[in-house]
C-alpha positions in Angstrom: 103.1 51.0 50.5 102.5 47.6 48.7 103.2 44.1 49.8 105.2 42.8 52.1 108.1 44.7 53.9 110.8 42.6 55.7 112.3 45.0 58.8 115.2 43.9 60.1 116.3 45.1 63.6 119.8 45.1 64.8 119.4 45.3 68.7 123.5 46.5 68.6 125.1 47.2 65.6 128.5 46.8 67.1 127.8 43.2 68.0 126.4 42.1 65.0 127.3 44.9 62.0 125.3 45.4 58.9 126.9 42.8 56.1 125.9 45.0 53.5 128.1 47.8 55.1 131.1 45.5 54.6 130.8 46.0 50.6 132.9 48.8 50.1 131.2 49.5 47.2 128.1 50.0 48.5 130.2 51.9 51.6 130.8 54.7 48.9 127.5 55.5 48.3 126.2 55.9 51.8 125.4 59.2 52.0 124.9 60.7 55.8 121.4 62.7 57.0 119.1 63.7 59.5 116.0 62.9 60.8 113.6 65.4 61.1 110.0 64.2 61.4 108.6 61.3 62.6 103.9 60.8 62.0 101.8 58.1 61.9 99.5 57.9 58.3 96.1 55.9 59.7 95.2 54.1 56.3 98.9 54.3 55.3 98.9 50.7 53.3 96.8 49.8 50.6 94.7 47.4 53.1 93.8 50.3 55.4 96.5 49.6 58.2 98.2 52.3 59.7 101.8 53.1 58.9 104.7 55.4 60.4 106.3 57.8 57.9 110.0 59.3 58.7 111.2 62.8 57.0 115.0 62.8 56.7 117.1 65.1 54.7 120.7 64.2 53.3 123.3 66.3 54.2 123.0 67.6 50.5 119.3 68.7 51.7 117.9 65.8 49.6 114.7 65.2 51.1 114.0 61.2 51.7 110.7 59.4 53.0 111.1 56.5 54.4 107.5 54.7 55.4 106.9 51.1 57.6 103.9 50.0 59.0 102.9 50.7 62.5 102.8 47.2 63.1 106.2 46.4 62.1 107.7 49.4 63.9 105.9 48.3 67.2 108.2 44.9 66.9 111.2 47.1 65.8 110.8 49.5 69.2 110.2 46.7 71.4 112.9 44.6 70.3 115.2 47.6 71.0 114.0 48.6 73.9 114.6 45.4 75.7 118.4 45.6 75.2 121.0 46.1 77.5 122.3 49.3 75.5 118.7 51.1 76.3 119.1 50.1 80.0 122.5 52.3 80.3 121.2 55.3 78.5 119.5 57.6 80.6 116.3 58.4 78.3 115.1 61.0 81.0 116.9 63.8 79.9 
């Protein structure tokens, strides 16, 4: 990974939808998949920071990496975490 990454969190989708999912253009080419792996990569960025790597294959079995850094997901996990929605779901189970 190089430069900057932006990471946007949406703490409920519902609330506040994705813009770019109302292009129905771009709606079409959504394709659906499944996440399968999730690791941590310690010198992961060119600068040595450590970054979180996700395995997800489309349902065509497309594999797809997607990579962020540790940092950034931190943010991402605690912003979600403090929401309302996380407080109804039972995450004991």
């Amino acid at each position: 990974m190089s430069g900057f990454t932006q990471l946007d969190v949406s703490p409920d989708i519902e609330q506040d939808p994705w813009t770019e999912l109302a292009d129905p253009q771009l709606r079409r080419r959504l394709r659906r998949g499944t996440l399968t792996k999730v690791g941590l990569l310690r010198n992961g960025t060119q600068s040595g920071r450590a970054t979180v790597s996700l395995l997800a294959y489309l349902d065509d079995g497309t594999p797809v990496l997607l990579e962020t850094t540790l940092r950034l997901w931190r943010v991402a996990n605690a912003a979600l975490m403090a929401t309302p929605i996380v407080a109804e779901e039972p995450l004991d189970d």
